[in-house]
Structures are given as structure tokens and as C-alpha cells.
PDB file of N, CA, C and O in Angstrom:
ATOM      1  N   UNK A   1     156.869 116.627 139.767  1.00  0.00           N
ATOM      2  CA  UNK A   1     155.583 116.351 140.394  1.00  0.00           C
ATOM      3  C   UNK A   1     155.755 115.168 141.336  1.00  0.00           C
ATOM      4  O   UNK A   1     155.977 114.002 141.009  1.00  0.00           O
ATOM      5  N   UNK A   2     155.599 115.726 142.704  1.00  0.00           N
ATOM      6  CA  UNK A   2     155.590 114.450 143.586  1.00  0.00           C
ATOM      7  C   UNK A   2     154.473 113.609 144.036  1.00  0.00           C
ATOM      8  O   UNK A   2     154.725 112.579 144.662  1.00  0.00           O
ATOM      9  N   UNK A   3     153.206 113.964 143.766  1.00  0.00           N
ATOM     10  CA  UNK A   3     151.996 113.618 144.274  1.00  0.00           C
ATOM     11  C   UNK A   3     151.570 113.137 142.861  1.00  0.00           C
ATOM     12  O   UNK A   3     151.914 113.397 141.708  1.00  0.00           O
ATOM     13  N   UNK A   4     150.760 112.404 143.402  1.00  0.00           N
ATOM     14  CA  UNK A   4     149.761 111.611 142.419  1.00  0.00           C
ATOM     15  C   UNK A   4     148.265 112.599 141.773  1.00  0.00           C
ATOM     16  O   UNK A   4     147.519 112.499 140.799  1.00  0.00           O
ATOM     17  N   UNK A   5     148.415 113.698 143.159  1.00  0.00           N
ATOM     18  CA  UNK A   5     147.210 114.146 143.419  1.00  0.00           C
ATOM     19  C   UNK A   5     147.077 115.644 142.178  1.00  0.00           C
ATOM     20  O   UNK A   5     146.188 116.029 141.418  1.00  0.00           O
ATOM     21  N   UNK A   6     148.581 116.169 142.542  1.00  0.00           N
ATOM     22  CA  UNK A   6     149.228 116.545 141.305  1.00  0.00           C
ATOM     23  C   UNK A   6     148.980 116.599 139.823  1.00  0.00           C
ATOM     24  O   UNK A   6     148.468 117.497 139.154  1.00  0.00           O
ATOM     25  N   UNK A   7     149.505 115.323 139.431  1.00  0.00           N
ATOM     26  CA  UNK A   7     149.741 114.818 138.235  1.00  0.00           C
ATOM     27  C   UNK A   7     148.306 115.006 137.936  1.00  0.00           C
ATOM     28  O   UNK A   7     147.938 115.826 137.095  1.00  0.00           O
ATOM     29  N   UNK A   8     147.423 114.206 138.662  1.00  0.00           N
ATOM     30  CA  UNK A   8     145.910 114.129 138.040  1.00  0.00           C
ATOM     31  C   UNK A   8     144.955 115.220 137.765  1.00  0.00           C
ATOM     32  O   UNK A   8     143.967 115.329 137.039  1.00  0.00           O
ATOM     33  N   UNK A   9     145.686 116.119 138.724  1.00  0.00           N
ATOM     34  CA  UNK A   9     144.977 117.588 138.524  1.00  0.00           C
ATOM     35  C   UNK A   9     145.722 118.136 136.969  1.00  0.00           C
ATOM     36  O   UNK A   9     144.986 118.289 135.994  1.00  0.00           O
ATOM     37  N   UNK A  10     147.032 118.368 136.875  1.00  0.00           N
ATOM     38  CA  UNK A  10     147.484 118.553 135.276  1.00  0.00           C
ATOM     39  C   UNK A  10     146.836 117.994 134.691  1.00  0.00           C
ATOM     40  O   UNK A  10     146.231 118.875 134.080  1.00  0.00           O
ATOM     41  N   UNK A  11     146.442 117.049 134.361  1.00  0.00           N
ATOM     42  CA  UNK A  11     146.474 115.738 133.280  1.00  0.00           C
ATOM     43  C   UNK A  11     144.723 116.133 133.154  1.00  0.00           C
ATOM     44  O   UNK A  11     144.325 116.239 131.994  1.00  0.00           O
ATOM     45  N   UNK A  12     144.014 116.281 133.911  1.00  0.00           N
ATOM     46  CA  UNK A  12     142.315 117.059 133.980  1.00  0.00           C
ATOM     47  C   UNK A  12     142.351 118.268 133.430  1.00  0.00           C
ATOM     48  O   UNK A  12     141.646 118.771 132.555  1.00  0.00           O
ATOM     49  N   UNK A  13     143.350 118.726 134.105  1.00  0.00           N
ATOM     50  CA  UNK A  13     142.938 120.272 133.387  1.00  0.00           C
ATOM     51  C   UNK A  13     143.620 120.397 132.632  1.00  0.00           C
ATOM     52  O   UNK A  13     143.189 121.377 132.025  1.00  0.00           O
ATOM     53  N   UNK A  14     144.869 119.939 131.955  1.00  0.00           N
ATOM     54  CA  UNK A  14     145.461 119.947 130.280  1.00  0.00           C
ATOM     55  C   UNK A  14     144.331 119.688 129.242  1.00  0.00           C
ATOM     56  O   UNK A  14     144.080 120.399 128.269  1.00  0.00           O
ATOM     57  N   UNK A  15     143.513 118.225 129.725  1.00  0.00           N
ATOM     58  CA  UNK A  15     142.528 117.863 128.886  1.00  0.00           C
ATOM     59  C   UNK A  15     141.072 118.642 128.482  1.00  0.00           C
ATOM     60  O   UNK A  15     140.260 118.301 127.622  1.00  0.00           O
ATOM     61  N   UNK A  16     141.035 119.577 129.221  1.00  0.00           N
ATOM     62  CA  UNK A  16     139.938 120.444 129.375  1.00  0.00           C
ATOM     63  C   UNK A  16     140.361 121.496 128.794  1.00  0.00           C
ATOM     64  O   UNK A  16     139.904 121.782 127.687  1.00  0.00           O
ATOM     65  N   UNK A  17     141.228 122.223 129.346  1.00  0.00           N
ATOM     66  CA  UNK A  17     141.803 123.682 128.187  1.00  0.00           C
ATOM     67  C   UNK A  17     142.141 122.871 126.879  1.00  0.00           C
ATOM     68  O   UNK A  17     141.430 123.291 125.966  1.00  0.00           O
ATOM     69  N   UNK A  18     142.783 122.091 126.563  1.00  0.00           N
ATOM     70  CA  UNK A  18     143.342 121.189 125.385  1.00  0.00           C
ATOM     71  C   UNK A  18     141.458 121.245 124.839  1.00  0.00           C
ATOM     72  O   UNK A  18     141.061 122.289 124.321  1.00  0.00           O
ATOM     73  N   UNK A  19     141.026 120.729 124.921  1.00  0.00           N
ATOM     74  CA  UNK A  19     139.795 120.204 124.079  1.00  0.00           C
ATOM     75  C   UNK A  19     139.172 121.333 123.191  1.00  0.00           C
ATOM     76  O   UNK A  19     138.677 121.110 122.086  1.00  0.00           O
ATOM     77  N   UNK A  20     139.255 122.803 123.890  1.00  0.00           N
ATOM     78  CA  UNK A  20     138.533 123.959 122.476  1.00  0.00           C
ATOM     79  C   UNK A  20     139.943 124.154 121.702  1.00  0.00           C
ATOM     80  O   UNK A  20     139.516 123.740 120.624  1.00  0.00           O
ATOM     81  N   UNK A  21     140.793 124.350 121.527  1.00  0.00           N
ATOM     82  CA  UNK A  21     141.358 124.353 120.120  1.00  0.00           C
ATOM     83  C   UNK A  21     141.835 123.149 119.575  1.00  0.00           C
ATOM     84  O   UNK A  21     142.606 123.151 118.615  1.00  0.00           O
ATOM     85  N   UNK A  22     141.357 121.919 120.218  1.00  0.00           N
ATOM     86  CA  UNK A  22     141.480 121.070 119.395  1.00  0.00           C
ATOM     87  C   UNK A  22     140.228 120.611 118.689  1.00  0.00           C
ATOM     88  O   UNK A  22     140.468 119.842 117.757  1.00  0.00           O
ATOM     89  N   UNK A  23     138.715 120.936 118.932  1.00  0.00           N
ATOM     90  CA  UNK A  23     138.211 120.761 118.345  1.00  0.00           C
ATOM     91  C   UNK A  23     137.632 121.996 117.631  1.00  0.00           C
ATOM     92  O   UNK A  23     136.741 121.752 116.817  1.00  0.00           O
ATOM     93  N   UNK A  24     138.027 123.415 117.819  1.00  0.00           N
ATOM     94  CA  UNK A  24     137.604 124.492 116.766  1.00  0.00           C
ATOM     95  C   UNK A  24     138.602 124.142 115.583  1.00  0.00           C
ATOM     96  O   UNK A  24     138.302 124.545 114.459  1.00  0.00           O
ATOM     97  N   UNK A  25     139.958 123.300 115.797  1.00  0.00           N
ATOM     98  CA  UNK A  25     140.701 123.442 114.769  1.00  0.00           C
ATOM     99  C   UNK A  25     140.271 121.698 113.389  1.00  0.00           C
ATOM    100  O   UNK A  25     140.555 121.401 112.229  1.00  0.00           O
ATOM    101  N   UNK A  26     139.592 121.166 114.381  1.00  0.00           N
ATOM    102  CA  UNK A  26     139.034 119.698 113.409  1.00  0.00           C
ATOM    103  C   UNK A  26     137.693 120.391 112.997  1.00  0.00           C
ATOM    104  O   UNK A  26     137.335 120.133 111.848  1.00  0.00           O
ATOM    105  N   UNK A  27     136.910 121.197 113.699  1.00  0.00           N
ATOM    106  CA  UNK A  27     135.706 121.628 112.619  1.00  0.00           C
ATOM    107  C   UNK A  27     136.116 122.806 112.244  1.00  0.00           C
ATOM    108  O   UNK A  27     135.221 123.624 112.037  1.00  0.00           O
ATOM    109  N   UNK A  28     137.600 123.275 112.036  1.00  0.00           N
ATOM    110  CA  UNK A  28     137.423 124.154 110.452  1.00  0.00           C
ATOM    111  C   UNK A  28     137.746 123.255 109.540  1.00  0.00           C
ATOM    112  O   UNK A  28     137.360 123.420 108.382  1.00  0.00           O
ATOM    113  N   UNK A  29     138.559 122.075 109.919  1.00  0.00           N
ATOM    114  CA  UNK A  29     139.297 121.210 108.626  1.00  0.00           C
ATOM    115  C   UNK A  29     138.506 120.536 108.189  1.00  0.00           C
ATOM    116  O   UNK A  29     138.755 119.993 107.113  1.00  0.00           O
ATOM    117  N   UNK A  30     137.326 120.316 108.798  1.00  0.00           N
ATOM    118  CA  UNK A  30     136.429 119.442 108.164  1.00  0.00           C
ATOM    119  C   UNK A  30     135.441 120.359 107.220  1.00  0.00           C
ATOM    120  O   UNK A  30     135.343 120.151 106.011  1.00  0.00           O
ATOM    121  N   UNK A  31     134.594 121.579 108.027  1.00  0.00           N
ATOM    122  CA  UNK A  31     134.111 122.897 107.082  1.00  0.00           C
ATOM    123  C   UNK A  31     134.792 122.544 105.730  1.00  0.00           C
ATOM    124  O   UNK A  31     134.148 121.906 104.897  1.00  0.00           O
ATOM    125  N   UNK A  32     136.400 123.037 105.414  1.00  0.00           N
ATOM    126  CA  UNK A  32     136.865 123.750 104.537  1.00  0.00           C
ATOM    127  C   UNK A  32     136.672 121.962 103.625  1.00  0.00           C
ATOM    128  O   UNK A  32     135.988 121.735 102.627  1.00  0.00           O
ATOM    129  N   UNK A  33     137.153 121.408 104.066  1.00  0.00           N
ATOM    130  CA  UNK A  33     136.821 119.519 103.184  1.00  0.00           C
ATOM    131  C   UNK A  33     135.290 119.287 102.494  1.00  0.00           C
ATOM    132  O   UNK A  33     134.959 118.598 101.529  1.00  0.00           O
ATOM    133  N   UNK A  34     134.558 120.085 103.327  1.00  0.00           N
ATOM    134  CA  UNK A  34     133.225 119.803 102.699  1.00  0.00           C
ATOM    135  C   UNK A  34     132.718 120.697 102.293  1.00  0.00           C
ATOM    136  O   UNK A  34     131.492 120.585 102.324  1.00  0.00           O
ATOM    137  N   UNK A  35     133.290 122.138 101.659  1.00  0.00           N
ATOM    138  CA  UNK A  35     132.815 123.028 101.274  1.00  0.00           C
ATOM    139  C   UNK A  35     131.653 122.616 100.048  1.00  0.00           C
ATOM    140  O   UNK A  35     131.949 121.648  99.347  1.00  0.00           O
ATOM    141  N   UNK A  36     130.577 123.198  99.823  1.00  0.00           N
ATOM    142  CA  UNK A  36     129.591 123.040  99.205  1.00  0.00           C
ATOM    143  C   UNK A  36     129.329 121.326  98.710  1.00  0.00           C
ATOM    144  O   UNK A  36     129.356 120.879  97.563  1.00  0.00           O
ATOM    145  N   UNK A  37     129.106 120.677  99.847  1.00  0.00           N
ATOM    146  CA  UNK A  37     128.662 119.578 100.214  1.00  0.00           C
ATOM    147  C   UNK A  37     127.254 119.460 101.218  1.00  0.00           C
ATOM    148  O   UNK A  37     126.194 118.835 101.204  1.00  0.00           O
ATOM    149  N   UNK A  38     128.071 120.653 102.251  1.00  0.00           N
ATOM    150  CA  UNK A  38     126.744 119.980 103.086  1.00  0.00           C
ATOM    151  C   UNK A  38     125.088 120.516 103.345  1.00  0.00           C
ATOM    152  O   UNK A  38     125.132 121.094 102.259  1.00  0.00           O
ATOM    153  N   UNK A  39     124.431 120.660 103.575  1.00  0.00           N
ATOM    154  CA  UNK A  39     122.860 120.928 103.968  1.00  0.00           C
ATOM    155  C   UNK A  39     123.066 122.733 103.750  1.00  0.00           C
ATOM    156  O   UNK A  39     122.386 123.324 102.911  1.00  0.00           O
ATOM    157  N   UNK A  40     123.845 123.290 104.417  1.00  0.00           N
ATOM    158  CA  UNK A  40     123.696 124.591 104.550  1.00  0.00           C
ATOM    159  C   UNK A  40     124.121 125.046 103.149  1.00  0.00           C
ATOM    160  O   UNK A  40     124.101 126.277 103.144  1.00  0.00           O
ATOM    161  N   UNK A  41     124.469 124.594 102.047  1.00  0.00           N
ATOM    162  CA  UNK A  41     125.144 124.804 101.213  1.00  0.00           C
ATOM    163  C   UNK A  41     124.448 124.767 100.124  1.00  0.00           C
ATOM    164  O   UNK A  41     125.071 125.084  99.111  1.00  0.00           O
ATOM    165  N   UNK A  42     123.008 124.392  99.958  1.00  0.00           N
ATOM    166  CA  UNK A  42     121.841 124.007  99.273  1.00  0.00           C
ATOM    167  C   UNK A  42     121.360 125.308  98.642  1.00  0.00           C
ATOM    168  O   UNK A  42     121.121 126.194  99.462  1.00  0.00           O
ATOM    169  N   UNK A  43     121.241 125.497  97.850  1.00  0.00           N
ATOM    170  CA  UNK A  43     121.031 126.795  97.331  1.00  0.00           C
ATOM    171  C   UNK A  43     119.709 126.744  97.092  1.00  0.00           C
ATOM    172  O   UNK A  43     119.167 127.839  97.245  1.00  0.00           O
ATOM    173  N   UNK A  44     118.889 125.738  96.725  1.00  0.00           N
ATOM    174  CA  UNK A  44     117.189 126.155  96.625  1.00  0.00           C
ATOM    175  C   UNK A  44     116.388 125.980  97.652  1.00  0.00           C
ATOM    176  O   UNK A  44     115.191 125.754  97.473  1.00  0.00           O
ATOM    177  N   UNK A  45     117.090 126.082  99.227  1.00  0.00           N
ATOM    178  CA  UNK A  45     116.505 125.869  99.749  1.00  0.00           C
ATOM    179  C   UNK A  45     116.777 127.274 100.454  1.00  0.00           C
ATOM    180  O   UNK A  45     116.270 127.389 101.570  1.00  0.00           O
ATOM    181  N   UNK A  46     117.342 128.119 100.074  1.00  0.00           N
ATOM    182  CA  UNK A  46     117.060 129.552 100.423  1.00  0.00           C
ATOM    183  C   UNK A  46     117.990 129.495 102.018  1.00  0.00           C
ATOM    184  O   UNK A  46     117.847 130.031 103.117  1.00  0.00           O
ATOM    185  N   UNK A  47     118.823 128.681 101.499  1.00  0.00           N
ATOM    186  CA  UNK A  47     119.816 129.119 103.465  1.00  0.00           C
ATOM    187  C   UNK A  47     121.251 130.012 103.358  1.00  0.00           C
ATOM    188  O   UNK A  47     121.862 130.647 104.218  1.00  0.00           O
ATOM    189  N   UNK A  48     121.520 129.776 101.905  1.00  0.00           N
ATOM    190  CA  UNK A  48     122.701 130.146 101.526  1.00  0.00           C
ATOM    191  C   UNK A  48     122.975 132.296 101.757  1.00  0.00           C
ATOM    192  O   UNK A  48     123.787 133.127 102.163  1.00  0.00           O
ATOM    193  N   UNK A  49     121.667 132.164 101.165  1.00  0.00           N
ATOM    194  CA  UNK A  49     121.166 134.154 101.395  1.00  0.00           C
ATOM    195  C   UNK A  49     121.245 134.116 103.320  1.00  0.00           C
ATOM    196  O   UNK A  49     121.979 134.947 103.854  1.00  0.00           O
ATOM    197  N   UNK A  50     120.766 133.511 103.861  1.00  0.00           N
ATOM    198  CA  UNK A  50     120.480 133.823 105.446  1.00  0.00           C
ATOM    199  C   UNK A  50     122.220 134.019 105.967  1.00  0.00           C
ATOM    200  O   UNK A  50     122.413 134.940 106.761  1.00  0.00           O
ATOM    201  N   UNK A  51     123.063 133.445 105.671  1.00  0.00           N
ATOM    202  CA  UNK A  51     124.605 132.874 105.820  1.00  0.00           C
ATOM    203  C   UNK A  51     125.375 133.837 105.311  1.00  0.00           C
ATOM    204  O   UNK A  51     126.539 133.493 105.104  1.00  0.00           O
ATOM    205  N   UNK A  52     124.982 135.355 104.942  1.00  0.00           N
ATOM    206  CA  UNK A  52     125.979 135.862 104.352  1.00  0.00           C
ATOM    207  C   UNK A  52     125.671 137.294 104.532  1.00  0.00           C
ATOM    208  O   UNK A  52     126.432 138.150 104.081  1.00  0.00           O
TER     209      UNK A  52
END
């Protein structure tokens, strides 16, 4: 890469394609960490039937 103009265009658009599987892959790891922890997971509050 000889340009500056270059580099900055990679380095933008690495960070942009880069960003959905890096964050579909931190909210499954976090999902599967908090399995029946969080709000949706409440069973008398009738959300658990809507989810399945």
C-alpha cells in the first residue's frame, strides 16, 4: 500500500465488515452465560411460551 488514502480506506472498511461477526459472536457468548438469568427468561410473566 502506497497511499495513505489506501490504507485508510482498508482500515474503514475492515472495521465495518469486521464489526457483524464480531458482535453476533459476543451476543451469543453472552446469551449462552446468562441463560435463564435474564428478563425474557421469567416464566410468570408469560414470555417464555411467546419464544418458542
Amino acid at each position: 500500500m502506497r497511499r495513505n488514502s489506501v490504507y485508510a480506506t482498508f482500515v474503514i472498511a475492515g472495521a465495518l465488515l469486521g464489526e457483524r461477526p464480531v458482535d453476533y459472536g459476543v451476543h451469543k457468548v453472552w446469551e449462552n452465560n446468562n441463560i435463564g438469568k435474564r428478563y425474557e427468561d421469567i416464566s410468570v410473566l408469560g414470555l417464555t411460551e411467546l419464544n418458542q
